[in-house]
C-alpha positions in Angstrom: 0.3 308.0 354.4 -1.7 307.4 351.6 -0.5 306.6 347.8 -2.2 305.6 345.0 -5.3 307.9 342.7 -9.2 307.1 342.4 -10.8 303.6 343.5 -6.8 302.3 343.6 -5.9 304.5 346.8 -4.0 302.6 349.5 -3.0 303.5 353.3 0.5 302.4 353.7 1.5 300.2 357.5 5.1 300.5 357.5 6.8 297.2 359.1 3.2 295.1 358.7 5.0 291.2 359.1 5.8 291.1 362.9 8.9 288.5 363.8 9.6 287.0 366.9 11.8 288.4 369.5 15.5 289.1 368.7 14.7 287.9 364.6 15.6 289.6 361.6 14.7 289.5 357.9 17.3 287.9 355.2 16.8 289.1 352.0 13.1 288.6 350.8 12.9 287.4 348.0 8.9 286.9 347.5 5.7 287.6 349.6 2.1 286.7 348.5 -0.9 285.3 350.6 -3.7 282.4 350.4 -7.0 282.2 350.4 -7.6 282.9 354.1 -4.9 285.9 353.6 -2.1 284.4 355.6 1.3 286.4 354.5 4.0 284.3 353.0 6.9 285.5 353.0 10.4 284.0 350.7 13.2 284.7 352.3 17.4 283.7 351.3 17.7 282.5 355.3 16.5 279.7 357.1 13.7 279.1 357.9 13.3 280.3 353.9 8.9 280.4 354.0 7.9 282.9 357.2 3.8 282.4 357.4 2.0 285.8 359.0 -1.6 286.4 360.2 -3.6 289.1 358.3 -3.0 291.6 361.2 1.1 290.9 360.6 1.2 288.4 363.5 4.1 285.4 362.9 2.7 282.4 362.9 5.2 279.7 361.8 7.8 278.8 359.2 9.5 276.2 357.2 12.2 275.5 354.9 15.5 275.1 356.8 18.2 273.6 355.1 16.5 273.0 351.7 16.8 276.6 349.4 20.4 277.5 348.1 18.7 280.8 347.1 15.0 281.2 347.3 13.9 283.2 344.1 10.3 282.6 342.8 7.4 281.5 344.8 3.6 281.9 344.0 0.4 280.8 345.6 -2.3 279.3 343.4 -5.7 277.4 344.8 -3.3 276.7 348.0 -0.7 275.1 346.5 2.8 276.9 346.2 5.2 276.9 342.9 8.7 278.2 343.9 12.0 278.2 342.4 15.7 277.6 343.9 17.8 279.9 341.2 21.1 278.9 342.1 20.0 274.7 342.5 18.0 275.3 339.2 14.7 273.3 340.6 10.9 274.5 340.3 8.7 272.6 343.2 5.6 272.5 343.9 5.0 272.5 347.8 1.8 272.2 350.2 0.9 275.7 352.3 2.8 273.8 355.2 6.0 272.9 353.6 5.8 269.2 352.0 7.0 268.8 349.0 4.8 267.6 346.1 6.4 267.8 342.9 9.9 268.9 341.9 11.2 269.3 338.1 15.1 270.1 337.2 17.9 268.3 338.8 19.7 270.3 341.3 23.1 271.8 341.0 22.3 270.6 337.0 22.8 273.5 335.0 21.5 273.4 331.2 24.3 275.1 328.9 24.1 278.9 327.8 27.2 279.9 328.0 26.5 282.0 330.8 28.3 282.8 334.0 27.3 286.2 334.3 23.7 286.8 334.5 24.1 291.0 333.7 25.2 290.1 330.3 23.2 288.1 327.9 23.6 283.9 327.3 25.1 283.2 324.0 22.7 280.9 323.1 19.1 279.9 324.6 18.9 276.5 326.2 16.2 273.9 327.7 15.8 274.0 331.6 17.3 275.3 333.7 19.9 278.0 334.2 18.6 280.1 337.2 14.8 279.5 337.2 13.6 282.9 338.6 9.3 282.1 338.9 7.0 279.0 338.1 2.7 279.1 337.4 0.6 276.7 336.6 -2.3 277.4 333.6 -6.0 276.7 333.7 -5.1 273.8 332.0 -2.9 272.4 334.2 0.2 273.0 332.3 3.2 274.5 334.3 5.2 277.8 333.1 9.0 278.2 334.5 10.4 282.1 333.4 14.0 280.9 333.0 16.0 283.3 333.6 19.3 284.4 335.3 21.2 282.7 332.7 18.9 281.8 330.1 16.4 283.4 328.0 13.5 281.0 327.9 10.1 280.1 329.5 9.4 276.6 329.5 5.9 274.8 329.1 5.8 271.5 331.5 2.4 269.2 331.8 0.9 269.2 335.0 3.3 265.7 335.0 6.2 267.1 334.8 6.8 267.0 331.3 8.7 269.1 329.1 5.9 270.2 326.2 8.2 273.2 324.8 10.7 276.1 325.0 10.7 279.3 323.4 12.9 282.3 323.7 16.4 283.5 322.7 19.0 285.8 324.0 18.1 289.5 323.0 17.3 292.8 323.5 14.2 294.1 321.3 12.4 291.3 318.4 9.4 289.8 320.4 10.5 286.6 322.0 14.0 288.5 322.8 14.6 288.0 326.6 17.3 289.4 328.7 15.9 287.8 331.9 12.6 287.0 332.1 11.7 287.3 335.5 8.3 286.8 336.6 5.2 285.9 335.1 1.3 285.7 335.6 -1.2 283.8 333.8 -4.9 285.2 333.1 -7.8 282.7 333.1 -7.8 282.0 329.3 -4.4 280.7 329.3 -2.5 284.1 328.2 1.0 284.6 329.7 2.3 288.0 330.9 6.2 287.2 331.3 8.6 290.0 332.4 11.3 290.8 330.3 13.0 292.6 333.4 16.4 293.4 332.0 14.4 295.3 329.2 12.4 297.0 331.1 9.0 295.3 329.4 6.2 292.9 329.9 5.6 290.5 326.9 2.2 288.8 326.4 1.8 285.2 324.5 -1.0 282.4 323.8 -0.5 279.3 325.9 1.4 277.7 322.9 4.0 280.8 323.3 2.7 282.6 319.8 3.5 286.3 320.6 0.4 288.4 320.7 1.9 292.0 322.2 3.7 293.6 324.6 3.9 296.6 327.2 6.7 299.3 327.3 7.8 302.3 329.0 8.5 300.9 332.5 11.2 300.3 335.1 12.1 296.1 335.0 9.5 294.6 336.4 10.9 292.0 339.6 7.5 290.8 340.1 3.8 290.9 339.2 0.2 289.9 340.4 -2.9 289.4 338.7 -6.5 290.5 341.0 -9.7 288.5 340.4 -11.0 291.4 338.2 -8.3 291.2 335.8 -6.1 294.1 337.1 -2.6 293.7 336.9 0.3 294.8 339.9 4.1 295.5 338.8 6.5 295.9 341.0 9.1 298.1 338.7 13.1 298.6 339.4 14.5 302.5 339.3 15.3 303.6 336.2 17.7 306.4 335.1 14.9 309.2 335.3 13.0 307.4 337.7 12.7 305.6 341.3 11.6 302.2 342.3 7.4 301.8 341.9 4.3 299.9 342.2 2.2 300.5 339.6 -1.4 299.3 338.7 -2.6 298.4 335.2 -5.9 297.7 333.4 -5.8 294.3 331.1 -4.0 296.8 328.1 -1.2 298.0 330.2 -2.9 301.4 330.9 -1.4 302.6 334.4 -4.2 303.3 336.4 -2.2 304.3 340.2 1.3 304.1 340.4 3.6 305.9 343.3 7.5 305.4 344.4 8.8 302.9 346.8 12.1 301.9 348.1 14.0 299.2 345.9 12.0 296.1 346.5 12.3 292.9 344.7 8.9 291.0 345.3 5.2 292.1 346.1 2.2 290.0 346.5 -1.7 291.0 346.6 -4.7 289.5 349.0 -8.0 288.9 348.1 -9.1 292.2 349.5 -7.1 293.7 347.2 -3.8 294.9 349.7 -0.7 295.1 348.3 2.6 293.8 350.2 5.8 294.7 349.2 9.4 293.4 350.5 12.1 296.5 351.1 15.2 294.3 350.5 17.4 297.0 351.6 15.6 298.0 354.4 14.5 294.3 355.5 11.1 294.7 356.1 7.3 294.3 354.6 4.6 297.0 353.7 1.2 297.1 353.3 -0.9 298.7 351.6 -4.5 298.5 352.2 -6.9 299.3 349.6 -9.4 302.1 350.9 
């Protein structure tokens, strides 16, 4: 089957990540590749990180025993940033599990006022409360979308240090979140953070000074950013429409967008596939660019 219009047309391979024998998919929280392609693949069961081959092959895994609920987890240069929402860490981990960096305390939970994450915090907070997705700038800094239970991103050194916070509880003013869920980071510095509970992408300088944002959408779970400056979304169902992948040019213009099951991560390659996890139906797709 093929989806998608113009030079962003895709063949769809149902079932593309291939587990052992007698194994199943938990619920996938993330997939995105490295360099060489390799699938990874963020699941909430042990082992959490499932590594595939380009043609879908397994090839190992690790993580068992260490994720309370895998959430965020992005590939940059070869080095992973993840997030634990329910332990409230961001880490940064090697492509073969060791762990290199870790900020957040786990089980330590900064104070919103929140125990429900459908409804919004009373108040905004430093980190964390349910860290859904961490990125590190071309500068080095590190991003954290935070998230289930608060309304913030938060702006670490490359150290570890907390630089600033912005954000509050809300529905509509620029810097409103009701939780912000993913981000990506173009080469300048600019940050695309989704505003997934309102159904919106909001766009800021590195300093977190509002500069625009992008409406008219299903919440976007999760997003990707190609080397040409073409942006993925992976959008939630709304109440006129069904779950989708979209693609967008660098001012939000949809340029191929077509409906998929609900899905709550997708990742690209550098050959410009798209991979998308089915969490109901517990399984990976892949598009491959044509």
């Amino acid at each position: 089957m093929k989806v998608g219009t113009g030079q962003y047309t895709y063949e769809l391979i149902e079932n593309f990540a291939q587990l052992p024998a007698g194994e199943t998919f938990g619920v996938i929280s993330r997939v995105t590749s490295d360099s060489l392609n390799r699938l990874y693949v963020f699941q909430r069961k042990d082992p959490a990180v499932l590594v595939f081959d380009q043609q879908g092959k397994f090839l190992n895994a690790w993580g068992s025993g260490v994720f309370k609920r895998a959430h965020g987890f992005k590939i940059v240069k070869d080095i992973v940033y993840l997030t634990d929402q329910a332990d409230n860490v961001a880490q940064i981990y090697t492509l073969d599990g060791k762990l290199i960096k870790q900020l957040g305390t786990r089980g330590q939970h900064s104070d919103t006022g929140c125990e429900d994450w459908h409804v919004l915090p009373l108040r905004a907070a430093g980190p964390f409360n349910h860290p859904t997705e961490m990125m590190p700038s071309p500068s080095g800094d590190l991003y954290v979308t935070d998230g289930y239970r608060n309304s913030r991103v938060h702006r670490f050194s490359k150290d570890g240090e907390l630089i600033q916070s912005w954000g509050q509880p809300g529905n509509s003013a620029p810097g409103d979140f009701h939780l912000p869920h993913t981000l990506v980071i173009t080469p300048d510095g600019t940050l695309y953070v989704s505003d997934r509970a309102n159904r919106r992408v909001q766009i800021f300088t590195p300093d977190g000074t509002f500069k625009g944002m992008w409406t008219g959408m299903g919440g976007p779970n999760d997003m990707a950013l190609d080397k040409n400056g073409i942006f993925y979304l992976d959008e939630q169902a709304t109440e006129t429409s069904k779950a989708a992948i979209s693609v967008r040019d660098g001012s939000g213009t949809v340029l191929a967008r077509w409906e998929v099951a609900p899905t709550h991560g997708m990742g690209i390659d550098t050959l410009g596939n798209i991979y998308v996890a089915l969490t109901r139906l517990a399984r990976i797709d892949k598009y491959v660019r044509l």
